[in-house]
C-alpha positions as CSV (number, residue, x, y, z in Angstrom):
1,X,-48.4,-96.4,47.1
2,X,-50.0,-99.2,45.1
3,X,-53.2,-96.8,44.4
4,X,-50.7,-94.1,43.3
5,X,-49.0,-96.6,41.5
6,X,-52.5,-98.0,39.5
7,X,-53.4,-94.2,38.7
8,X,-50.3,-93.6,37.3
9,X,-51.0,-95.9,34.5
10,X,-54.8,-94.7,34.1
11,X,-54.0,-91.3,33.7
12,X,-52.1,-91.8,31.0
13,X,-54.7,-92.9,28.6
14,X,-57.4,-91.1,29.8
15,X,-58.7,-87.5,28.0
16,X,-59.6,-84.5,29.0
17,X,-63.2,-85.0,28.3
18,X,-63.1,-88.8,29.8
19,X,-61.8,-86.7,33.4
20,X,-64.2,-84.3,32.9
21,X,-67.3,-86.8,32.7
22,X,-65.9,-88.7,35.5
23,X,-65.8,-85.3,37.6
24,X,-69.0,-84.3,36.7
25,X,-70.9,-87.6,37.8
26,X,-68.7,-87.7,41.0
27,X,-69.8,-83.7,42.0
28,X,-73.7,-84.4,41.1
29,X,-73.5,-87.8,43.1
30,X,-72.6,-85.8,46.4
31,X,-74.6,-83.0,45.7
32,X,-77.5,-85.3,45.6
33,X,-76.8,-85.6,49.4
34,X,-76.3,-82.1,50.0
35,X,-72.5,-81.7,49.4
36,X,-72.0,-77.7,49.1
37,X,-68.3,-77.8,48.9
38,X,-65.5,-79.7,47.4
39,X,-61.7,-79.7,47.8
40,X,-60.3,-81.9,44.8
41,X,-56.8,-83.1,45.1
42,X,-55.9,-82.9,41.6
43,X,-53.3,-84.8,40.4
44,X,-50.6,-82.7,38.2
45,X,-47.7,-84.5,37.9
46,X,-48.6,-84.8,34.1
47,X,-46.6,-82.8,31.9
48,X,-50.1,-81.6,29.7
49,X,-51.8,-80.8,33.4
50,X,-54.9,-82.8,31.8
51,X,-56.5,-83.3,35.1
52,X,-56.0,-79.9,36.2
53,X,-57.4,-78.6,33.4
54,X,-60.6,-80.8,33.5
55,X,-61.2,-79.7,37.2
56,X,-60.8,-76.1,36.6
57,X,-63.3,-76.3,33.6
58,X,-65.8,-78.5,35.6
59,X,-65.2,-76.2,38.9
60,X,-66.4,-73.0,36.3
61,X,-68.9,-74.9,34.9
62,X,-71.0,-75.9,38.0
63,X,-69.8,-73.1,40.0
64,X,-73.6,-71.8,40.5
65,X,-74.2,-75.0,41.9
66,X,-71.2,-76.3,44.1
67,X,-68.3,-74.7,45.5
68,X,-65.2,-76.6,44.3
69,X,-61.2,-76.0,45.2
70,X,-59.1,-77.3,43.1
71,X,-55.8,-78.3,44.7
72,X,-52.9,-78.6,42.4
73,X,-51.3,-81.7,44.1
74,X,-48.4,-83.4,42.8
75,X,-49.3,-87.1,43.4
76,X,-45.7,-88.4,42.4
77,X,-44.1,-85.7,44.3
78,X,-42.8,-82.2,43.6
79,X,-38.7,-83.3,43.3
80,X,-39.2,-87.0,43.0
81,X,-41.3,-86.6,39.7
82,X,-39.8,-85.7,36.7
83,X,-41.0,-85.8,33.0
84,X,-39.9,-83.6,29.8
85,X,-37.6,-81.9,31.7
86,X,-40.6,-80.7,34.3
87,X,-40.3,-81.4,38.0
88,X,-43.6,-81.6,40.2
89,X,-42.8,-78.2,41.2
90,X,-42.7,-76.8,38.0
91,X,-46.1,-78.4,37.7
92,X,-48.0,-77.4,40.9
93,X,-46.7,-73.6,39.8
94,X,-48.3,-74.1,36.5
95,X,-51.4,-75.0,37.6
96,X,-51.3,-72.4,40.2
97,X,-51.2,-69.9,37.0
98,X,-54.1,-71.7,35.6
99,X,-56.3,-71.2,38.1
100,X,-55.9,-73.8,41.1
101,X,-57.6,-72.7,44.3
102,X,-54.8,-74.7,46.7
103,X,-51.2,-75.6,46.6
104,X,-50.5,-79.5,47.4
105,X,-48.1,-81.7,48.6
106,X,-47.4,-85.0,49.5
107,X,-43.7,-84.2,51.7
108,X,-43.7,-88.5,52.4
109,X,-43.2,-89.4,48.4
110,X,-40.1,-87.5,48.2
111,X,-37.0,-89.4,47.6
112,X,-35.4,-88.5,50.8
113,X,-36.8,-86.9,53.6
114,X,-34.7,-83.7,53.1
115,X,-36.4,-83.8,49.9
116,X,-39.9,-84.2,51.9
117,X,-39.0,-81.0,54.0
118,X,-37.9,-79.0,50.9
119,X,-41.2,-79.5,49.5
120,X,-42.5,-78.1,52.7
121,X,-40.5,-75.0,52.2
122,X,-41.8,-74.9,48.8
123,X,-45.1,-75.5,48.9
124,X,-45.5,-72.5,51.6
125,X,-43.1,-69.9,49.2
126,X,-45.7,-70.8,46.3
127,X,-48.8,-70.2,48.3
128,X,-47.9,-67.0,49.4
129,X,-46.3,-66.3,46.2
130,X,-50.0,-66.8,44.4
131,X,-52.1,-66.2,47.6
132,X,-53.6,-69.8,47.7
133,X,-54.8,-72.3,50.2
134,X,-52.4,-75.0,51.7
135,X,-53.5,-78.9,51.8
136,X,-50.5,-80.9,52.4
137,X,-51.0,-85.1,52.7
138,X,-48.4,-84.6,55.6
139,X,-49.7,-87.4,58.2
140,X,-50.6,-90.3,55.3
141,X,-47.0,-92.6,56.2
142,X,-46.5,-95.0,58.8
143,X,-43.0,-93.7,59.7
144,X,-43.2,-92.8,63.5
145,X,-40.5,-90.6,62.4
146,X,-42.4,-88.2,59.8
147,X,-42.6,-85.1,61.5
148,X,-44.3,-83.2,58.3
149,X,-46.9,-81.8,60.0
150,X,-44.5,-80.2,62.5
151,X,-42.6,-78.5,59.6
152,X,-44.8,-78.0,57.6
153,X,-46.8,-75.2,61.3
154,X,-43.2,-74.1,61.6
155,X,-42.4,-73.2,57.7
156,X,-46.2,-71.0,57.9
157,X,-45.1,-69.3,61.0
158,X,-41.1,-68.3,59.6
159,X,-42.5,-67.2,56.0
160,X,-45.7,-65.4,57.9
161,X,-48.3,-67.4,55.6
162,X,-52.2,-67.2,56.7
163,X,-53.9,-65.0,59.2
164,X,-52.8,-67.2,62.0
165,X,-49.3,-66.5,61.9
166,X,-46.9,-64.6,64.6
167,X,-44.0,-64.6,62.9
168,X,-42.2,-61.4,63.2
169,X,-39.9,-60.1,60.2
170,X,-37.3,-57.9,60.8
């Protein structure tokens, strides 16, 4: 919580371009070791999606090169996080729209853990809704009662999301 916490502050003062640069030097720094493929978790719990943005443009721009996802993840949660009348939610679905490869979640930084499990729900609708990946940080808490993981196999199977899926609908 106390990294989430520091970037919070960073991202506030930092531009488009500034993300961009940063992105750019981080992608060439792996490729350098033979990195093919990135998934970024992309913070967009900012209400002007700057980070989403700058990973979308630096995703197009090296695409020749590197194969980057860019995962629309709400870093300060998708109910807990609200700014100019914009939830998390809202903002994953935005950057869904602009072109984010995966939706993300992070079920443990919910207020409540009915919260937590309605992100779940959510994050499933709005991947089948927009035909996108899944990459949930559902196993990052040390509460031996998070059972995220669980709901988040069981909420795939009852909306029949992926390819893997057995769910009947009737």
């Amino acid at each position: 919580f106390e990294a989430i916490d520091l970037w919070n502050d960073y991202k506030k003062g930092t531009t488009k371009e500034e993300m961009k640069e940063r992105m750019r030097k981080a992608v060439n720094d792996v490729a350098s070791y033979g990195t093919q493929y990135i998934r970024a978790q992309t913070d967009c719990t900012d209400p002007n999606l700057t980070g989403i943005k700058a990973a979308i443009e630096v995703r197009d721009e090296l695409k020749d090169n590197i194969t980057i996802q860019v995962v629309a993840f709400p870093q300060n949660g998708m109910y807990s996080f609200e700014e100019n009348g914009k939830t998390g939610r809202d903002l994953v679905e935005e950057a869904l729209k602009l072109g984010a490869d995966c939706v993300g979640g992070i079920p443990h930084n919910e207020w409540s853990p009915e919260d937590g499990a309605e992100s779940v729900k959510e994050i499933v609708r709005l991947a089948i809704k927009y035909d996108k990946l899944i990459d949930v940080h559902c196993d990052e808490t040390d509460d031996a009662e998070a059972r995220y993981l669980e709901q988040l196999n069981a909420e795939a199977m009852k909306q029949g999301y992926g390819p893997y899926t057995t769910a009947s609908h009737t």
